[in-house]
N, C-alpha and C positions, 0 to 999 in steps of 0.2 A: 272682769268676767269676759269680755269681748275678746282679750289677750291669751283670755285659756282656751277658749273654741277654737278661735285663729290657731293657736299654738297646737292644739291638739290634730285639728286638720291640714296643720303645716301649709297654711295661706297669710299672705302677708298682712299685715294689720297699721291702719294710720289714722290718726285723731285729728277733728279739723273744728277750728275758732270760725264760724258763720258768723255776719251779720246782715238781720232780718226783720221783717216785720213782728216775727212772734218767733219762738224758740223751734217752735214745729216746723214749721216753714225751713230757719236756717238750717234746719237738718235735713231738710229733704233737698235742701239744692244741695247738699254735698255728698248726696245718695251717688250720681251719675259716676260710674265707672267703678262702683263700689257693688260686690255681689254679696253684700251682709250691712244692716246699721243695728250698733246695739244700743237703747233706750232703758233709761230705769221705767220702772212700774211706777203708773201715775197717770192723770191726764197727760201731760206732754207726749210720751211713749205712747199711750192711745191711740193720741190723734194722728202720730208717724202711723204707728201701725196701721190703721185705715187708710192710709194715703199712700206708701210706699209700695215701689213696682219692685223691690228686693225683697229678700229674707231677710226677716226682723226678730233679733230675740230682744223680748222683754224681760229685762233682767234684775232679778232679786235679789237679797246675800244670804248665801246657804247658809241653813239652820245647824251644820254642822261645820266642823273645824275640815272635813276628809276635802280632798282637791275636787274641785268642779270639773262635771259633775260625776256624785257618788252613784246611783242612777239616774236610768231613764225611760220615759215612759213614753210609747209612740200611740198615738191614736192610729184607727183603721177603719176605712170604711172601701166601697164597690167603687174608686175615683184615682185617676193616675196623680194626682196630688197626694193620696195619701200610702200611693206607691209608694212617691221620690221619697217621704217623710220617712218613709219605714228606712229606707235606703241611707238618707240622713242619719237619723239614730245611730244604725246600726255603727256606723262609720264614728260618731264621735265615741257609741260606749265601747267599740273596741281600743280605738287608742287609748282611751281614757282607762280600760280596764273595770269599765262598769258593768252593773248587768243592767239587762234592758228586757224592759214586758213591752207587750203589745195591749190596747183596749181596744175590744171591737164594737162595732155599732149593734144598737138592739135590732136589730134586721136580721134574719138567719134563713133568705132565700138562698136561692145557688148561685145568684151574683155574687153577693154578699161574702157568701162562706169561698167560693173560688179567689174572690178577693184576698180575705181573711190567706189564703191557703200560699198565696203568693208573697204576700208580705212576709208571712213567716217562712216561705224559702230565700227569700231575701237576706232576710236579716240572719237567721243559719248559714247561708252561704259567706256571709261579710265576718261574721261573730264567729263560728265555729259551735256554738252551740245554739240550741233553742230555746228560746224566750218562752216567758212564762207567759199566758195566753191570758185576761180577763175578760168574761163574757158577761156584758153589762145588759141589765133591761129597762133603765133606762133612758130617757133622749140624751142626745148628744155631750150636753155640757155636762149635765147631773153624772154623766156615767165615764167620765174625762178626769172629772173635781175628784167625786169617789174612790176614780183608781188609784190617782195620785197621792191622797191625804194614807188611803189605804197601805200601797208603796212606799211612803217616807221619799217620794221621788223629788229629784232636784230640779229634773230637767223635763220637759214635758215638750215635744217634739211632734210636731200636726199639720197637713199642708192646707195653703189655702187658696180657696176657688175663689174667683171675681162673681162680686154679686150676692144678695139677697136667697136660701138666708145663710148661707155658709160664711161669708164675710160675720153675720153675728154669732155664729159656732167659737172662730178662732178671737173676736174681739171679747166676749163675753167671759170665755178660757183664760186668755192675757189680763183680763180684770179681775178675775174671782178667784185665779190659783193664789196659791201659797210659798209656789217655787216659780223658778223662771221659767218660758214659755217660747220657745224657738219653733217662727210660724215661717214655713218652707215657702217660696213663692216658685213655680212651674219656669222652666227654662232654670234654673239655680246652677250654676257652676260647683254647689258642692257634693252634689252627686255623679260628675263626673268620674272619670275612671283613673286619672290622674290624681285624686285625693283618695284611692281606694287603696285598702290596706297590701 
């Protein structure tokens, strides 16, 4: 699954044999100079996920036979993480040829919806079209899970902020979806404009 993202966003992709005090551990020393590690769902994967200064997808095996992923589903909220995430998205479901929705946060100030408003010219500008918009009421996780199970989605795409409690936004997402779960870290080289269609 890691070989189809790479593949898709046309970045290089290398596998590495660590030895460590625990499995967690040997993967994070092999993080440095790496702008992606990809972990199966599980403790192990967890415990990277919480610990790694990259993007991490927690990866699962699609419940269909179509190429990864068939969609995708980008969280959004009023946070330039969850800019880049939209920006992400948008980048793998066009190569990918998927469609891709948005879920917004139950917040509907004018941060919020100005947020909301950019994301989706984001990802129109990247896709060519405009995403199907879910307007969730409620918290965070509960209305992430919902869109997803809702969507048949593969790919669930969310960025994540350092610290309490947004760190358990994207840890709790990575534990309770049903698909894989590709959690964006700020500074990410794959929102660059060099990986842009």
């Amino acid at each position: 699954m890691g070989t189809q993202v790479a593949s898709a966003l046309k970045v290089r992709c290398s596998t590495h044999i660590a030895e460590a005090v625990d499995e967690p551990t040997g993967v994070l020393q092999s993080c440095p100079g790496h702008d992606l590690v990809v972990v199966p769902a599980g403790e192990t994967g967890l415990k990277v996920l919480s610990r790694a200064e990259v993007t991490v997808l927690v990866a699962r095996a699609p419940s269909t036979a179509q190429p990864f992923p068939d969609s995708v589903l980008v969280a959004v909220d009023a946070t330039a993480e969850a800019s880049l995430a939209a920006r992400v998205g948008a980048q793998i479901a066009v190569r990918r040829g998927a469609p891709i929705a948005l879920v917004a946060t139950p917040e509907h100030d004018a941060s919020h919806q100005h947020a909301l408003q950019d994301a989706l010219g984001s990802v129109e500008e990247i896709t060519g079209t405009r995403p199907l918009v879910l307007d969730e009421h409620r918290g965070p996780v509960p209305s992430i899970l919902c869109a997803a199970a809702e969507l048949e989605a593969s790919l669930i795409v969310l960025g994540r902020r350092p610290g309490h409690p947004m760190t358990r936004v994207s840890t709790e997402v990575a534990t309770s979806a049903e698909c894989s779960v590709l959690v964006v870290r700020p500074g990410s080289p794959l929102s660059s404009p060099a990986t842009s269609p």
